[in-house]
C-alpha positions as CSV (number, residue, x, y, z in Angstrom):
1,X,43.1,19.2,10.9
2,X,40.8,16.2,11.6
3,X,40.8,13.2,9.5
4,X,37.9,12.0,7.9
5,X,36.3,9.0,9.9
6,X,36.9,6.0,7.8
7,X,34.0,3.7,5.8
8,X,33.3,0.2,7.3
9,X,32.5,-2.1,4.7
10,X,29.9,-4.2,5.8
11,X,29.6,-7.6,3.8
12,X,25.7,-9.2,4.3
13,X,25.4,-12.3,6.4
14,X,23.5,-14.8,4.0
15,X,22.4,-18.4,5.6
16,X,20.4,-20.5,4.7
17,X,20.0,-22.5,8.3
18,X,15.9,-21.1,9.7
19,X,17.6,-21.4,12.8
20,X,19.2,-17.7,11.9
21,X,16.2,-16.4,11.0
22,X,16.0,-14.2,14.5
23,X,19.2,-13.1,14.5
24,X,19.7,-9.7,13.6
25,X,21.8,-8.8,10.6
26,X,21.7,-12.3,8.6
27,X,19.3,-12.9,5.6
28,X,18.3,-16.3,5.7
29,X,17.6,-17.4,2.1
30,X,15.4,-19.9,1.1
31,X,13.6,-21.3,-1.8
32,X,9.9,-20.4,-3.2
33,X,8.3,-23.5,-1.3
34,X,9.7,-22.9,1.9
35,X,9.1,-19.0,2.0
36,X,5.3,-19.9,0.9
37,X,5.1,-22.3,3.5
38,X,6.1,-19.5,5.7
39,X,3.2,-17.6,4.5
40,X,5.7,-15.1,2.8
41,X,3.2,-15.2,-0.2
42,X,0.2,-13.8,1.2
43,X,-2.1,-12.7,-1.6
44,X,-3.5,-9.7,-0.2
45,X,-4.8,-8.2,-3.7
46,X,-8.6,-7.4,-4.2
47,X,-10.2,-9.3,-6.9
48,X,-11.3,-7.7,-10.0
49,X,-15.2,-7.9,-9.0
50,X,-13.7,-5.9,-5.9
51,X,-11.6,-3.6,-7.6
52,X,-14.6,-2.6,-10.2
53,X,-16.7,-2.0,-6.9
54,X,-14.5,0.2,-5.3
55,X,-14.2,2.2,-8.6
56,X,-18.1,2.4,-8.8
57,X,-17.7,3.8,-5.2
58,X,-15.4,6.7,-6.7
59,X,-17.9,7.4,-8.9
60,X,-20.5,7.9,-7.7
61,X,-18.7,9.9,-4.5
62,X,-17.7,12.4,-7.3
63,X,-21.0,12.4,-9.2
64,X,-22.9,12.9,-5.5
65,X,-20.3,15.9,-5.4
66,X,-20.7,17.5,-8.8
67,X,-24.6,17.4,-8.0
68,X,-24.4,18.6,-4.7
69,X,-21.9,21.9,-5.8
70,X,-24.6,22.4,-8.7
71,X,-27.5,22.6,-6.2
72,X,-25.3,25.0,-3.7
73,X,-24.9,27.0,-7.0
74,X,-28.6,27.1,-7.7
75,X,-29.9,27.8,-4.1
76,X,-27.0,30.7,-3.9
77,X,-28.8,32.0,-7.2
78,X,-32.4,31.6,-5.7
79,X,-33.4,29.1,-8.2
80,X,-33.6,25.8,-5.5
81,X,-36.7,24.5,-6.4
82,X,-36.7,21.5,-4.1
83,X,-37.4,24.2,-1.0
C-alpha cells in the first residue's frame, strides 16, 4: 500500500527591504506612507454625485422597459394608438 505523500509546511517570507519586492514568494511589508507612496492607495470609488447618476440611469432603463412591454401588450391587443 502507498503512503500518503507528506505536507510541506511552507512558512511566508516577510521583508521589509523594497529591494525584495520582485522576488517571488516574499511579502515585503511596509508602512501606510510608503505603500501610498507606491500608489497602493488608489481611490478608485465613484463619487456620490456619480453613484446617484448611475442609479438614475437604472431607472430610467427599467421604467423605458416597463413602458415599452406595456405598449407591446397594447399593440398585441390592437389598441396602439400611436400607429
Amino acid at each position: 500500500m502507498q503512503e500518503a505523500p507528506k505536507k510541506l509546511k511552507v512558512m511566508p517570507v516577510i521583508s521589509t527591504d523594497m529591494k525584495d519586492l520582485l522576488v517571488p514568494g516574499v511579502m515585503v511589508e511596509v508602512d501606510a506612507a510608503t505603500a501610498e507612496y507606491y500608489g497602493a492607495f488608489v481611490e478608485t470609488a465613484l463619487s456620490e454625485e456619480d453613484a446617484w447618476e448611475a442609479n438614475a440611469d437604472l431607472i430610467n432603463t427599467a421604467l423605458f422597459k416597463e413602458y415599452e412591454k406595456k405598449r407591446k401588450e397594447e399593440q398585441d391587443k390592437g389598441g396602439d394608438k400611436n400607429e
